[in-house]
DRENKOLSE-252849 format. One record per residue (C-alpha): residue in one letter; y negated, x negated, z negated; residue number from 0. Coordinates in steps of 0.05 Angstrom, whole numbers. Layout:
<nukols>
+-----+--------+--------+--------+-----+
! res !      v !      u !      w !   n !
+-----+--------+--------+--------+-----+
!   A !      Y !      X !      Z ! NUM !
...
+-----+--------+--------+--------+-----+
</nukols>
This chain:
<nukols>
+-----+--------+--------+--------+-----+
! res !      v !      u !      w !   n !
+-----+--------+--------+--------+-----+
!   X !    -23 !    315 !   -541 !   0 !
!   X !      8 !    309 !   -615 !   1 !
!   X !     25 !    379 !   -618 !   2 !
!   X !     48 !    365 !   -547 !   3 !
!   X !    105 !    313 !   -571 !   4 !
!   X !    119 !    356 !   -634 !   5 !
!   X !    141 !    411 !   -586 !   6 !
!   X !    179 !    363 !   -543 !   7 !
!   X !    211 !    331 !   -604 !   8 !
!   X !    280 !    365 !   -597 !   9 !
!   X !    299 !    345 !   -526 !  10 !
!   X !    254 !    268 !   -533 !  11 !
!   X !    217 !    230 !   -578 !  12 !
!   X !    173 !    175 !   -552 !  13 !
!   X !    181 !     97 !   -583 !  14 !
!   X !    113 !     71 !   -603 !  15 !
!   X !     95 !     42 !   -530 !  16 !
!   X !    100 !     99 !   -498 !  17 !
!   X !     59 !    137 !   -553 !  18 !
!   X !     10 !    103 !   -548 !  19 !
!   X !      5 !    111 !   -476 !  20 !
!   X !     12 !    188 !   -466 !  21 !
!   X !    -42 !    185 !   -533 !  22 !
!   X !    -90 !    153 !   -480 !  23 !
!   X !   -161 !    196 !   -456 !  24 !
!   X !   -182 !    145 !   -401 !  25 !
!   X !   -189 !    173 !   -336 !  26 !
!   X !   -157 !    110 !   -306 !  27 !
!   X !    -87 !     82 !   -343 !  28 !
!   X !    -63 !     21 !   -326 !  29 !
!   X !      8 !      3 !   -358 !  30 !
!   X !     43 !    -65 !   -350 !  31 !
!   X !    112 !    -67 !   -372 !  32 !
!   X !    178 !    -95 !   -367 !  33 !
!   X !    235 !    -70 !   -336 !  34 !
!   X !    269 !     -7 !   -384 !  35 !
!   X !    211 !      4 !   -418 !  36 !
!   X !    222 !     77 !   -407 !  37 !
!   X !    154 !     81 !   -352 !  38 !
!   X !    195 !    145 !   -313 !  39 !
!   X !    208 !    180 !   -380 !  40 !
!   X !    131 !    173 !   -403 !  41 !
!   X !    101 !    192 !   -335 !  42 !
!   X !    143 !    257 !   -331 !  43 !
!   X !    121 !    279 !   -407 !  44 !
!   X !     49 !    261 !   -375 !  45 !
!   X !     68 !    310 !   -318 !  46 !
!   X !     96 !    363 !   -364 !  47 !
!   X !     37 !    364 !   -403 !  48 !
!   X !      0 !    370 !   -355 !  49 !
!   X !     25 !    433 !   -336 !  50 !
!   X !     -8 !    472 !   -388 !  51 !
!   X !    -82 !    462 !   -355 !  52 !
!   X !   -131 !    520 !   -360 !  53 !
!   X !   -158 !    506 !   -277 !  54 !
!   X !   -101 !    498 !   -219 !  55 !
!   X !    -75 !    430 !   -221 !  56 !
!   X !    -40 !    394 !   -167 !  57 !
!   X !     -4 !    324 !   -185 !  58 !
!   X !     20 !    276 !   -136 !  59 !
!   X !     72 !    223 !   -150 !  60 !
!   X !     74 !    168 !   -123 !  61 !
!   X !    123 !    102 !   -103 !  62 !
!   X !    131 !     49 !    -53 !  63 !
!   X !    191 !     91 !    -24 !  64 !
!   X !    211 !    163 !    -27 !  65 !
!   X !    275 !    137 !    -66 !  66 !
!   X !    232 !    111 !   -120 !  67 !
!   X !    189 !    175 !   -124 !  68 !
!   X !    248 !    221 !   -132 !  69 !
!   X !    274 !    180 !   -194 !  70 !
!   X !    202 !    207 !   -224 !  71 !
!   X !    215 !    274 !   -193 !  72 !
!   X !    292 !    280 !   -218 !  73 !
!   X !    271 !    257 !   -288 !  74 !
!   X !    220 !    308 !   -289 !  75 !
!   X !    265 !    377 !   -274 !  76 !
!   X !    309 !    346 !   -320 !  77 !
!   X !    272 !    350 !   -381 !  78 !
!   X !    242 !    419 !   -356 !  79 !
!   X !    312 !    444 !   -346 !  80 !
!   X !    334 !    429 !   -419 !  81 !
!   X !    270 !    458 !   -447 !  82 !
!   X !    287 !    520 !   -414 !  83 !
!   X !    366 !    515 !   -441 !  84 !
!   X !    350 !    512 !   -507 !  85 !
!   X !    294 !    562 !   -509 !  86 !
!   X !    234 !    521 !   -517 !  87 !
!   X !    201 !    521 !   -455 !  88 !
!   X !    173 !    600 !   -452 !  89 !
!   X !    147 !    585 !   -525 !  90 !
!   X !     87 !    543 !   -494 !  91 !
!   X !     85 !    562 !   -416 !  92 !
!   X !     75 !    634 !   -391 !  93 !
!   X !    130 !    619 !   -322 !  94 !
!   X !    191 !    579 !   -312 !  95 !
!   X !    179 !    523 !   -258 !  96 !
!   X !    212 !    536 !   -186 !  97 !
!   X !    243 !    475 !   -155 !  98 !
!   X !    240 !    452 !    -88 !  99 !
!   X !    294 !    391 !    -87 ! 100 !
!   X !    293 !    388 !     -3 ! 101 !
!   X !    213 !    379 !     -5 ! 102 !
!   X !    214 !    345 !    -80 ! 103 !
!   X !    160 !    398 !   -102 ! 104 !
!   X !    153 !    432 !   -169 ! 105 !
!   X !    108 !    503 !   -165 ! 106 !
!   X !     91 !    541 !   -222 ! 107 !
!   X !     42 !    590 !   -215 ! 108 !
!   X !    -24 !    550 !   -181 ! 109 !
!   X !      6 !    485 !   -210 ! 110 !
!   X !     41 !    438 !   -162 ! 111 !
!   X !     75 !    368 !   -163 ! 112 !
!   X !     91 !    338 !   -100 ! 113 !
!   X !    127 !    270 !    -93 ! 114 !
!   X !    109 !    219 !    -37 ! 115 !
!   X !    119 !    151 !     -6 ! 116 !
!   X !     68 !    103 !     -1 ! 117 !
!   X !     92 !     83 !     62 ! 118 !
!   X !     69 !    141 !     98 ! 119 !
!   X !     -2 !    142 !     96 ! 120 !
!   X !    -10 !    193 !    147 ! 121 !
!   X !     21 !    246 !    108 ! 122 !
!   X !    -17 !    227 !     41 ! 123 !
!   X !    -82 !    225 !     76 ! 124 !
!   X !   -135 !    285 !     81 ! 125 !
!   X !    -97 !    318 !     18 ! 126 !
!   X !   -131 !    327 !    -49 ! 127 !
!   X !    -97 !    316 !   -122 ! 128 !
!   X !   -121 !    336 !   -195 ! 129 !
!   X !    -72 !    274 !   -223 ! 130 !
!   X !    -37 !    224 !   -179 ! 131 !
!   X !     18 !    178 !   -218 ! 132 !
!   X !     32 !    116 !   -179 ! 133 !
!   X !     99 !     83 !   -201 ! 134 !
!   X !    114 !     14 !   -187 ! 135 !
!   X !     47 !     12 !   -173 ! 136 !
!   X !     47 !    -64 !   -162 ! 137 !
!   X !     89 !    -55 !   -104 ! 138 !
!   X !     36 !     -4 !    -70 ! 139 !
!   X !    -14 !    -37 !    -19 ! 140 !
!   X !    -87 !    -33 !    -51 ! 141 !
!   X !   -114 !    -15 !      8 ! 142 !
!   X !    -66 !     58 !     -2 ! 143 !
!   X !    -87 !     59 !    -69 ! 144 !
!   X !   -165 !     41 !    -58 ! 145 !
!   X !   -170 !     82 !     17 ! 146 !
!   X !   -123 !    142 !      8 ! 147 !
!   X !   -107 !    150 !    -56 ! 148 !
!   X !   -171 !    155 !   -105 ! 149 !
!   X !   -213 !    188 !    -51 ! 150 !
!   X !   -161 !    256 !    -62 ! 151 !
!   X !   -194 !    265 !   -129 ! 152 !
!   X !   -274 !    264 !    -96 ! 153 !
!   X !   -278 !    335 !   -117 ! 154 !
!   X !   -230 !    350 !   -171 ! 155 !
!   X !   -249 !    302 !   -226 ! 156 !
!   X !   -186 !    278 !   -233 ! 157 !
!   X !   -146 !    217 !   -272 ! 158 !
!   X !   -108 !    166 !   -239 ! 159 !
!   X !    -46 !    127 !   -268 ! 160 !
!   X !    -10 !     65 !   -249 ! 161 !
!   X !     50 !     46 !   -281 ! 162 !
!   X !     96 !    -22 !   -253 ! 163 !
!   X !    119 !    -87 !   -278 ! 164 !
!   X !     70 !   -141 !   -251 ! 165 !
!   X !     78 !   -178 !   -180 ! 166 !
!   X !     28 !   -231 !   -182 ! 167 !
!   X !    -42 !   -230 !   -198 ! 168 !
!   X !    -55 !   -170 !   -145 ! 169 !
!   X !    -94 !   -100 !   -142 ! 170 !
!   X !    -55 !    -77 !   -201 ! 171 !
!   X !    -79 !   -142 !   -241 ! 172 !
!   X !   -151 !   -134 !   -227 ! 173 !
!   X !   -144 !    -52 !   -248 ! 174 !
!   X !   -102 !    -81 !   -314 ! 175 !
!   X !   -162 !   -129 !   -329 ! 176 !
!   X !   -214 !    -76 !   -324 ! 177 !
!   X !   -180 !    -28 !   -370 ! 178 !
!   X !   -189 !    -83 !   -421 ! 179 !
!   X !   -262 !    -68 !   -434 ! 180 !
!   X !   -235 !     -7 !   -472 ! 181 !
!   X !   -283 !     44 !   -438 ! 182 !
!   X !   -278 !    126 !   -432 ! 183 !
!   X !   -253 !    106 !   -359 ! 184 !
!   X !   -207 !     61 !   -357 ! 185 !
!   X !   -150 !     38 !   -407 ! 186 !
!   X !    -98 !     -9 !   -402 ! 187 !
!   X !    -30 !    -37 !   -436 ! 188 !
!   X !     11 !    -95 !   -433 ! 189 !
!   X !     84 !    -69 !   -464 ! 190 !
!   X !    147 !   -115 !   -463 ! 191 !
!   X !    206 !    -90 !   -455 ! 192 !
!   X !    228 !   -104 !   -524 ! 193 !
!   X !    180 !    -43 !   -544 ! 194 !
!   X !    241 !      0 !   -523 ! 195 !
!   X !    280 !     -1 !   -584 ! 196 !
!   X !    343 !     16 !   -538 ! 197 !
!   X !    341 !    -40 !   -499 ! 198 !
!   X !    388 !    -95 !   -543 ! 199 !
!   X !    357 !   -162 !   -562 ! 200 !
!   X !    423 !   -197 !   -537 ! 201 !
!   X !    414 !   -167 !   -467 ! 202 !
!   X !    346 !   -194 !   -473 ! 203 !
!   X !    366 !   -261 !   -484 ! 204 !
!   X !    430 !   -265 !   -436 ! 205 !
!   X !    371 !   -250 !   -375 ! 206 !
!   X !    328 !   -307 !   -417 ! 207 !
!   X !    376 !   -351 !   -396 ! 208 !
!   X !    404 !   -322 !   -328 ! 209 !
!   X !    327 !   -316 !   -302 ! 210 !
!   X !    278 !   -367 !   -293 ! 211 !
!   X !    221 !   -378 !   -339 ! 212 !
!   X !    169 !   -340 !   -293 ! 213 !
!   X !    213 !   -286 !   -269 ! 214 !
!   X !    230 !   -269 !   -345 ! 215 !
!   X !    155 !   -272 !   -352 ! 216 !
!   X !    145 !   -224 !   -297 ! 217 !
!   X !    211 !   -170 !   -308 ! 218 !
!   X !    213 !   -174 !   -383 ! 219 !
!   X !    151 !   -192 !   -425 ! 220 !
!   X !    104 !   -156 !   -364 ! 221 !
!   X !     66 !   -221 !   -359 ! 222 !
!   X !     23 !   -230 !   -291 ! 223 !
!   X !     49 !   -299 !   -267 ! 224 !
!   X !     14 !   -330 !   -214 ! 225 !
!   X !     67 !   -337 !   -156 ! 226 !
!   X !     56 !   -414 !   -137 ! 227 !
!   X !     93 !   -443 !    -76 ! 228 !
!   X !    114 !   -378 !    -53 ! 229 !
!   X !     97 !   -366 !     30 ! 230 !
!   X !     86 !   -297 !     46 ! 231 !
!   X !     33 !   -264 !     16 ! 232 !
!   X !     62 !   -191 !    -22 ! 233 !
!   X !     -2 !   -150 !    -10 ! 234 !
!   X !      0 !   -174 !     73 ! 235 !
!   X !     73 !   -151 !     74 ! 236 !
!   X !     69 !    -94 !     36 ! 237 !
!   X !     19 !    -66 !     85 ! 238 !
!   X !     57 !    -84 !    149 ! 239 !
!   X !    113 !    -36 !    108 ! 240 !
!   X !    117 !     34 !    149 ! 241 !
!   X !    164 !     86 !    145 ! 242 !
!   X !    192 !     95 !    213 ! 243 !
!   X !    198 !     40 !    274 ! 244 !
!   X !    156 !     53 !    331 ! 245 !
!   X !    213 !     57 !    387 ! 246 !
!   X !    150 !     75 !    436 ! 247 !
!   X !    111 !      3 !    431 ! 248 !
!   X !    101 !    -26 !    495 ! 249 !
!   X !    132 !    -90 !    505 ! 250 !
!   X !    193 !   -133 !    522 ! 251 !
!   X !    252 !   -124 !    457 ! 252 !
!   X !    275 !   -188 !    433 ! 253 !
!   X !    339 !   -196 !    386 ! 254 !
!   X !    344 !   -248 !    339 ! 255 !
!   X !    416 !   -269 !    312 ! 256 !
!   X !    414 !   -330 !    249 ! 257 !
!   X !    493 !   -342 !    245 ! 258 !
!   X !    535 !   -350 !    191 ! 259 !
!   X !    604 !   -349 !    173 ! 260 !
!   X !    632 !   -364 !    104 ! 261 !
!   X !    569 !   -376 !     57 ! 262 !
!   X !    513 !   -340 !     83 ! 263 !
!   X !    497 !   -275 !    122 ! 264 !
!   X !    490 !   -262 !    191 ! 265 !
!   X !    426 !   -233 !    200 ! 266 !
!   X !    404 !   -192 !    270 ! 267 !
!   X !    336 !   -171 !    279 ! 268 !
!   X !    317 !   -128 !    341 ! 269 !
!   X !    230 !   -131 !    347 ! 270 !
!   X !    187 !   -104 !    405 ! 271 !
!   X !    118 !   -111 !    425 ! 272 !
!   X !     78 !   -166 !    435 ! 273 !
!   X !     47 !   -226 !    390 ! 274 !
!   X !    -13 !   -186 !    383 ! 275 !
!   X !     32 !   -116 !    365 ! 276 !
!   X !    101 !   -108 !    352 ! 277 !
!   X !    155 !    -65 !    303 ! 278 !
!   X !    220 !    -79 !    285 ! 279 !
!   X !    264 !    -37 !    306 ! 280 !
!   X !    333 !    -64 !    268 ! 281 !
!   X !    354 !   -110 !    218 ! 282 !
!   X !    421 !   -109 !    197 ! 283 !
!   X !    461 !   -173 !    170 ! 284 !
!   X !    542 !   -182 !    157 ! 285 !
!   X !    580 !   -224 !    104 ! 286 !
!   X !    639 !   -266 !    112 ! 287 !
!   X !    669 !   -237 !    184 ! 288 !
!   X !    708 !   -278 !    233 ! 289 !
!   X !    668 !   -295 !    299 ! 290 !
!   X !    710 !   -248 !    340 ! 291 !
!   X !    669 !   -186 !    293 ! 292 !
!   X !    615 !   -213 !    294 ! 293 !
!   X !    607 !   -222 !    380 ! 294 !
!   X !    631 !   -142 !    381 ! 295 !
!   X !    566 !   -138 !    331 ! 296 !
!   X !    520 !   -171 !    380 ! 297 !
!   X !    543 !   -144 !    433 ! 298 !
!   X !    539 !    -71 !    407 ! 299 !
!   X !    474 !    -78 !    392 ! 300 !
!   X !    461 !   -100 !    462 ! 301 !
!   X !    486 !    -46 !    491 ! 302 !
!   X !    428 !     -2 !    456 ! 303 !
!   X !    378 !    -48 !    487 ! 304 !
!   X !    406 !    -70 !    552 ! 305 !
!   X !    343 !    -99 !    571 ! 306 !
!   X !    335 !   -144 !    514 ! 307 !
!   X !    325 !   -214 !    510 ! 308 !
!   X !    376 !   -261 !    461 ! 309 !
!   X !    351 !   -315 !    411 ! 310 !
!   X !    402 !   -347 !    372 ! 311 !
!   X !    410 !   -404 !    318 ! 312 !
!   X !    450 !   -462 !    346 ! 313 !
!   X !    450 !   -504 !    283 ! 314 !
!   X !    516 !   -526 !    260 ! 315 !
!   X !    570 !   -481 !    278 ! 316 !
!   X !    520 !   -430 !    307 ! 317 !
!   X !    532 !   -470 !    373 ! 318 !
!   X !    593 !   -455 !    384 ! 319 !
!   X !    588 !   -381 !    374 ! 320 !
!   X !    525 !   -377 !    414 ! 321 !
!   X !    562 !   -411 !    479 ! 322 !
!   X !    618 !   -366 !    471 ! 323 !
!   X !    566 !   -308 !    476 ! 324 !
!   X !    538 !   -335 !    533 ! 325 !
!   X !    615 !   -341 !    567 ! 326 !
!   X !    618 !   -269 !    546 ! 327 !
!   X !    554 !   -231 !    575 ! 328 !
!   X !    532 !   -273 !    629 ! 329 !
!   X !    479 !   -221 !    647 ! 330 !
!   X !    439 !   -235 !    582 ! 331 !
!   X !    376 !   -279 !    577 ! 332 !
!   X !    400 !   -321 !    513 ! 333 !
!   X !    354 !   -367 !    484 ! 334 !
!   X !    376 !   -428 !    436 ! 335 !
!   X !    340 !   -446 !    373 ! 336 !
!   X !    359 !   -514 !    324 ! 337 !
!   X !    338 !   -509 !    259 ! 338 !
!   X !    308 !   -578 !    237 ! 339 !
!   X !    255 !   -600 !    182 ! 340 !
!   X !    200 !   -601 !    239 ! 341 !
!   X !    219 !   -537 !    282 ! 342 !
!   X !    221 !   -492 !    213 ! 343 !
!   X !    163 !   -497 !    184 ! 344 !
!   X !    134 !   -481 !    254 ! 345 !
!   X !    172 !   -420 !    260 ! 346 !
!   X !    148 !   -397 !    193 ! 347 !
!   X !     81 !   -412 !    203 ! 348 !
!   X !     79 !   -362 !    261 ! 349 !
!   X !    121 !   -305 !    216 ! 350 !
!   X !     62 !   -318 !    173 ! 351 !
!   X !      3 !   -311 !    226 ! 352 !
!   X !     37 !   -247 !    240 ! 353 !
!   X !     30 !   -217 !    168 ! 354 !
!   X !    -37 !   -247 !    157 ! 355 !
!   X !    -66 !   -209 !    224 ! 356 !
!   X !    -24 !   -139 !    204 ! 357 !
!   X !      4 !   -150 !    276 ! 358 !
!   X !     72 !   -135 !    260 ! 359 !
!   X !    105 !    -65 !    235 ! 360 !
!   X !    166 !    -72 !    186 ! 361 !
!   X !    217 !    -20 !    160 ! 362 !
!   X !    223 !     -6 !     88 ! 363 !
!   X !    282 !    -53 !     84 ! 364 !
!   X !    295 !    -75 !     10 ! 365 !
!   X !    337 !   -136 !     28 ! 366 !
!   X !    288 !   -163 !     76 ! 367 !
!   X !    232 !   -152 !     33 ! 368 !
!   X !    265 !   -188 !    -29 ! 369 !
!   X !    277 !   -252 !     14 ! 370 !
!   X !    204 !   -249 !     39 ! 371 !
!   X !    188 !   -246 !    -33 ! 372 !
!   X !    232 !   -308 !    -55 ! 373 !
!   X !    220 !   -356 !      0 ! 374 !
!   X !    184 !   -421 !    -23 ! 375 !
!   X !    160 !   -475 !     11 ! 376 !
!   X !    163 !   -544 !    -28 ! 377 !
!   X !    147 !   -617 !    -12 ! 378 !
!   X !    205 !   -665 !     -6 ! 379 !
!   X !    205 !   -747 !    -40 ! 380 !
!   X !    194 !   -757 !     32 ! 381 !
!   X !    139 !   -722 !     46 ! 382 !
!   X !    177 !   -665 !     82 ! 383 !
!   X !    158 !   -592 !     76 ! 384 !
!   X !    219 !   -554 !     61 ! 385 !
!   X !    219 !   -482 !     65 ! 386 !
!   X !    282 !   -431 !     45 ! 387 !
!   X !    301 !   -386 !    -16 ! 388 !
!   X !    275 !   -407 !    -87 ! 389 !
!   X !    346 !   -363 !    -99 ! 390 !
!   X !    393 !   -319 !    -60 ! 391 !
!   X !    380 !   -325 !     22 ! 392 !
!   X !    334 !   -327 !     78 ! 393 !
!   X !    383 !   -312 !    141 ! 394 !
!   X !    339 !   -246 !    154 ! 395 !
!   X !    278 !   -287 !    146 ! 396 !
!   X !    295 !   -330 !    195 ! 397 !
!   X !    320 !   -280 !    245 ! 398 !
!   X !    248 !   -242 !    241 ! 399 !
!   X !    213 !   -301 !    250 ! 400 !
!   X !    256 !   -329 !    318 ! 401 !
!   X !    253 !   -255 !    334 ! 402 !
!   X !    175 !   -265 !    328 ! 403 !
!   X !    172 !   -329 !    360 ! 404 !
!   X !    193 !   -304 !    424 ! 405 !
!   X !    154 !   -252 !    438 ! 406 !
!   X !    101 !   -262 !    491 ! 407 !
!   X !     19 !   -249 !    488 ! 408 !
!   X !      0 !   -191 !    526 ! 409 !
!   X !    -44 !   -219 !    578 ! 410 !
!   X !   -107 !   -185 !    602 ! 411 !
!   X !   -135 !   -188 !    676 ! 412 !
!   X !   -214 !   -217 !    678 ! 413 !
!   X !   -245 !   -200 !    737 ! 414 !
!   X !   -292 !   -252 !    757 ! 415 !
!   X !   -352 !   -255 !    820 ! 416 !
!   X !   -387 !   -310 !    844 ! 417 !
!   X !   -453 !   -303 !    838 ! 418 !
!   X !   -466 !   -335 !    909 ! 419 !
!   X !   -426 !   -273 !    942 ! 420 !
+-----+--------+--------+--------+-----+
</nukols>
């Protein structure tokens, strides 16, 4: 691998972090680092190298969305392309790589690297890898990594990588931990962002201050911080995550509206299915529009799902919105819901029952996955569980779970004989 990096010397140089990392033997690597580290820049120098195996070698790449993989994949023909400009490239590899930007696949001769979503287990599963790179790896359900991932490498032998900044003491913790016995099989590194010599110490210390002490923790010095407080568990809803909605579930559609107006967003959620199964078919939210736009919102949606049932927040000024909605589209089943101190923390506590029992199917939807992620629930002076944002909002949160709320149990017939007959 030295003579590796001397080669690649004239188009990049590794800092001392990631040196040390592409130096690494173990079967299993394990890095932990802070954001700008430079993860995408070592894992496609891993991938390069790769490249210049004796035996066939497929490589898989990995992310919790396709959009993630392709920053891997992207930074990868990059480099290859301006080994090949300046002239390098042919003086270690016998072929030039072929690019396949529509299927994100590199071929060169019986080497391959494909990149994938996690989210779509179906089309990861059954497949076999030599190397599989998982980036953001922290943000990948362990059950992916544990069910469909490692078992591709049963008959090849081959090494396994996960790169990410920490969320929590998760999957990616416990692999971290083992690769600190040092063995031939697994190895592990904690690296800081401050290891990148690029990223300024005066940046560093502008996010000291802008962050709090545990998400600076977490982003910057790649510390696992336990996530106290928080509701939703990251590995539940990570694994309710798929890639498409299921527009075929049986069951009546609800749609959810939490209003807003100046502050806040309005948040609409459209779910389907029962309490027992159900997807989400929209979310969608809108920022500081007059009530006029937002009733041709509602009501568009509507007209997708004529057959939908309404739920809507009447707190505050949502009351008045929600009876002009009703004067509106008299035809529609509209349902009124008050947001109190008792009546939210009830609400939640279903949302939560659904994640917990896998029952409900979400879109990869980075917004409403960030406010699962930062809602808290804390104790008041008066003994009152409060429950909202630790930062930012919760409007889609609280759509999804009166969206939730209302959808019925799918009741089963029982036959029953007397034994007298």
């Amino acid at each position: 691998m030295q003579d590796f990096l001397n080669w690649l010397g004239p188009v990049w140089r590794p800092h001392p972090g990631q040196e040390r990392f592409l130096l690494a033997r173990a079967k299993t690597k394990v890095l932990a680092c802070g954001r700008r580290w430079g993860k995408t820049d070592a894992c496609a120098v891993q991938v390069i190298a790769g490249l210049g195996a004796d035996r066939p070698r497929r490589t898989l790449l990995v992310a919790p969305t396709l959009e993630q993989a392709s920053f891997l994949f992207r930074r990868l023909r990059g480099l290859v392309e301006q080994l090949v400009s300046r002239g390098l490239w042919e003086l270690r590899f016998p072929l030039i790589p072929k690019f396949r930007d529509s299927k994100m696949e590199l071929t060169m001769g019986e080497h391959s690297v494909v990149a994938r979503s996690a989210h779509s287990r179906h089309h990861l599963r059954g497949d076999e890898a030599s190397e599989i790179i998982v980036d953001e790896a922290a943000y990948v359900s362990g059950s992916v990594v544990n069910e469909v991932l490692t078992p591709m490498m049963a008959t090849t032998d081959g090494s396994l990588t996960m790169i990410s900044t920490p969320n929590g003491q998760d999957h990616f913790y416990e692999a971290f931990r083992e690769g600190l016995e040092n063995s031939d099989e697994f190895w592990s590194l904690q690296a800081p962002s401050s290891d990148n010599p690029q990223v300024r110490l005066a940046f560093l210390d502008r996010q000291k201050k802008l962050l709090s002490p545990s998400a600076y923790a977490t982003e910057y010095d790649a510390q696992f911080v336990q996530r106290e407080g928080y509701v939703f568990d990251r590995t539940a809803v990570d694994e309710c995550v798929v890639a498409e909605p299921d527009f075929d579930i049986p069951g009546p559609t609800i749609i959810a509206v939490d209003w807003a107006r100046y502050q806040d967003f309005s948040a609409l959620v459209v779910v389907r299915g029962f309490q027992s199964r159900a997807s989400v078919l929209e979310v969608d939210r809108k920022h500081r529009e007059d009530w006029f736009k937002q009733i041709a919102w509602v009501t568009d949606v509507l007209a997708r799902y004529p057959n939908a049932r309404l739920i809507c927040d009447t707190t505050g000024g949502g009351d008045s919105i929600t009876a002009w909605l009703r004067n509106e589209l008299r035809a529609v089943s509209i349902k009124s819901f008050v947001f109190t101190t008792e009546s939210k923390p009830k609400l939640v506590d279903g949302l939560v029952r659904a994640f917990e029992t896998r029952s409900i199917q979400l879109p990869p939807h980075e917004a409403l996955k960030k406010e699962l992620d930062n809602f808290q629930a804390t104790r008041s002076a008066s003994g009152h569980v409060q429950m909202a944002a630790k930062s930012g909002h919760d409007d889609l949160v609280m759509a999804l779970a009166m969206a939730v709320s209302d959808l019925p149990y799918a009741h089963r017939m029982i036959l029953t004989t007397n034994p007298r007959r």
